[in-house]
C-alpha angles and dihedrals in degrees: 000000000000117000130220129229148168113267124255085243100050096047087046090055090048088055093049108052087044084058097053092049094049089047091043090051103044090053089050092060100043090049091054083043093056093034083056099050092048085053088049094046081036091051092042095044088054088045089061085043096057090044085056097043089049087055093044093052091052090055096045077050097061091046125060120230092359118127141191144172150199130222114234121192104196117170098162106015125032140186127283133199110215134200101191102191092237124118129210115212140186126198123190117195094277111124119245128351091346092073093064108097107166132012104167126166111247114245125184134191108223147181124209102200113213138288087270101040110098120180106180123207130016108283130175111235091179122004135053092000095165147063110359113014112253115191118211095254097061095053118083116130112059097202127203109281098045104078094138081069114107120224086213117066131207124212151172122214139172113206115134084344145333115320133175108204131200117210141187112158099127127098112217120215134209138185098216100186151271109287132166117255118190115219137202112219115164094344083304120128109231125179121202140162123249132189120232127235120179117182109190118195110179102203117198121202144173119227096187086046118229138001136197135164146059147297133056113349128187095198103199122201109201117183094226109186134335115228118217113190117204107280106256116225123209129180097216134097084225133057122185112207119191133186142169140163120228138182126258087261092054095250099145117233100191146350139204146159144176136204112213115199134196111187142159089039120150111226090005107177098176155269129318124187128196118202119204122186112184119201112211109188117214124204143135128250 
């Protein structure tokens, strides 16, 4: 009998091409492995440079007409300017349209990590980090006695991929003191004790609109102009200050407010806030 086989040639053919498409596929596959672990150093290198660029937008803040910037290297992902729709407001005891004392738009500067890059759940990168978890939005209203609080938070987010989100919609309020004012009433020198209220809103805002993309960024932080409202006078040992952010559509996100007392004073004439709103303009170069 004589036995049948497959040809030296066939069979060679056969190896060959198994072997490619292990090959090819192993290649494949180291090659997605490298090009994630470039997204994810790529991701945690852009988290320490918003950190950095939240802290440097609180210094430009305290200092008029003073700038800085960080340098952002993004290959997969890339830095966005976003206009969120939301407004923070702030309302004092006046009646009517007077108490309003601030209604801004919410902005945040944002980086959206790689296809590859995954972050899971929501984190604070800078903010409330520890005891209950606090997410950015709830937090509005930064109270005496928190000053270690930052105005700008820092967040992770997954939602249609990885983001790392800067955000300062949140007033900070601080009970300065008690100091001695002199009046003229009447041509009559009087001298009485006030208490001080100081509310600080840090608004960020994007003059060339918004960015998105990749590549190397300079992302400069300008302190553009401080707003001083008119100082607000109330004869009361006792001011209620209130603020929220809502939605465009008016659904309210969250809600907040604070009564600052100033008791037991001898010659106590009232309460006088000062409210500061401090335009920081972002932009590349």
């Amino acid at each position: 009998m004589h036995e049948k086989g497959i040809s030296v040639t066939l069979s060679t053919v056969i190896l060959t091409a198994v072997v490619l498409s292990l090959v090819i596929s192993i290649g494949l596959f180291a090659s997605n492995v490298v090009e994630w672990q470039n997204q994810a150093m790529e991701f945690e290198e852009a988290k320490v440079n918003y950190i950095a660029l939240a802290e440097l937008i609180e210094h430009v803040a305290m200092k008029p007409n003073s700038s800085g910037y960080i340098r952002i290297n993004s290959r997969a992902g890339g830095p966005y300017f976003i206009e969120t729709g939301d407004k923070v407001k702030i309302r004092l005891p006046d009646s009517g349209s007077e108490g309003e004392v601030l209604d801004e738009n919410v902005c945040i500067v944002a980086y959206k990590g790689g296809s590859l890059v995954s972050t899971g759940s929501y984190s604070i990168l800078r903010g409330i980090t520890s005891g209950l978890p606090v997410q950015a939005e709830e937090k509005v209203l930064v109270k005496p006695g928190e000053e270690s609080i930052p105005l700008g938070w820092v967040y992770t987010m997954q939602e249609n991929g990885a983001w790392i989100c800067i955000d300062f919609a949140r007033a900070r309020v601080t009970r300065i003191g008690v100091f001695a004012f002199v009046e003229y009433i009447d041509s009559t020198q009087e001298v009485g004790n006030y208490g001080i209220v100081e509310i600080t809103y840090i608004k960020i805002f994007f003059p060339a609109g918004r960015l998105g993309g990749s590549g190397v960024f300079f992302i400069k932080a300008r302190n553009y102009e401080i707003i001083r409202w008119d100082p607000r006078k109330y004869d009361s040992t006792s001011i209620t200050i209130h603020i929220w952010r809502e939605k465009s559509d008016g659904t309210l996100v969250s809600d907040d407010e604070i009564t600052i007392s100033f008791s037991g004073i001898n010659n106590f004439k009232g309460i006088i806030v000062y409210v500061n709103i401090v335009r920081v303009a972002i932009s590349t170069r």
